[in-house]
C-alpha positions as CSV (number, residue, x, y, z in Angstrom):
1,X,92.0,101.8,111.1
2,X,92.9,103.6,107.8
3,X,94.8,100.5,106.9
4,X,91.8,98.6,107.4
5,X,89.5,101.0,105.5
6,X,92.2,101.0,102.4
7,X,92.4,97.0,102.5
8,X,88.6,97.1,102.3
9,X,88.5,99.9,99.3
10,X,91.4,97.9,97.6
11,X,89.4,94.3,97.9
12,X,86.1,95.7,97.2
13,X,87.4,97.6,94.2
14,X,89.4,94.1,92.6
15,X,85.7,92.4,93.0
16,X,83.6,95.0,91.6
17,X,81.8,95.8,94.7
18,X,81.7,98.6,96.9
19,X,82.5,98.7,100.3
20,X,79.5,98.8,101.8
21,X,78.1,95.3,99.6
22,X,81.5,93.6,101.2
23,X,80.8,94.6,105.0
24,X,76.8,93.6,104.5
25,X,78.1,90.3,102.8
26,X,81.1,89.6,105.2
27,X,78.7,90.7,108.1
28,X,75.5,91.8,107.6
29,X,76.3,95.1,108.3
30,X,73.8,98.3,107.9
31,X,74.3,100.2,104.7
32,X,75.8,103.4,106.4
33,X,77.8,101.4,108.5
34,X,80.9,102.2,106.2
35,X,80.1,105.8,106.5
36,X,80.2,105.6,109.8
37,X,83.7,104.3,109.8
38,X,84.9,106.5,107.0
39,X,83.7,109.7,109.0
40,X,85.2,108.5,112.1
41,X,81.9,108.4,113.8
42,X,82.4,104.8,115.0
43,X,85.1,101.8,114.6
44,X,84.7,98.1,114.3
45,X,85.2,95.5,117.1
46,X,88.4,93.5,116.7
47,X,86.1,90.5,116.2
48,X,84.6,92.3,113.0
49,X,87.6,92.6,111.7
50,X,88.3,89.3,112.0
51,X,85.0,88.3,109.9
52,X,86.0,90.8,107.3
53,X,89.5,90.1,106.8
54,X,88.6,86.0,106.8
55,X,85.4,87.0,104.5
56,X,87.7,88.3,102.1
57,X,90.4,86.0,102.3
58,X,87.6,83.1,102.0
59,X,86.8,85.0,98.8
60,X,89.6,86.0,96.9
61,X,89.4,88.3,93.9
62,X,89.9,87.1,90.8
63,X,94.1,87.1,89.3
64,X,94.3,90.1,86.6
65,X,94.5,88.6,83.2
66,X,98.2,88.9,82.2
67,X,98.1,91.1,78.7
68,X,100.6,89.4,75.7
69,X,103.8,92.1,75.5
70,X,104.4,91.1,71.8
C-alpha cells in the first residue's frame, strides 16, 4: 500500500497536481478519500488500483527538460 501511495505522490507531484485531483480524475473519488488511505482508515479495491495505475500510465507526465552542461 505505501508503494502505491508513494507512486501516486511521485506522479501527482511530476504533473502538478495533488493526490487527491489524480484519484477524483482517475476515479471520481471523494476529496478525503486520500486521507482516508493515508491514515490507514481504509484501502482501495484491487480494481481501483487498476484504474489508477492505467489513469496514470494513460497520462504520462511530461519528460524534464534536459538543462545545457556547457
Amino acid at each position: 500500500m505505501e508503494q502505491f501511495l508513494d507512486d501516486i505522490k511521485t506522479y501527482a507531484d511530476a504533473v502538478g497536481r495533488s493526490p487527491q485531483h489524480i484519484l477524483r480524475q482517475a476515479v471520481g473519488a471523494s476529496w478525503s478519500q486520500w486521507a482516508a488511505w493515508a491514515d490507514g482508515q481504509s484501502s482501495p479495491t484491487l480494481n481501483t488500483v487498476d484504474k489508477i495505475r492505467k489513469y496514470m500510465a494513460d497520462n504520462p507526465a511530461p519528460a524534464p527538460i534536459a538543462e545545457d552542461a556547457a
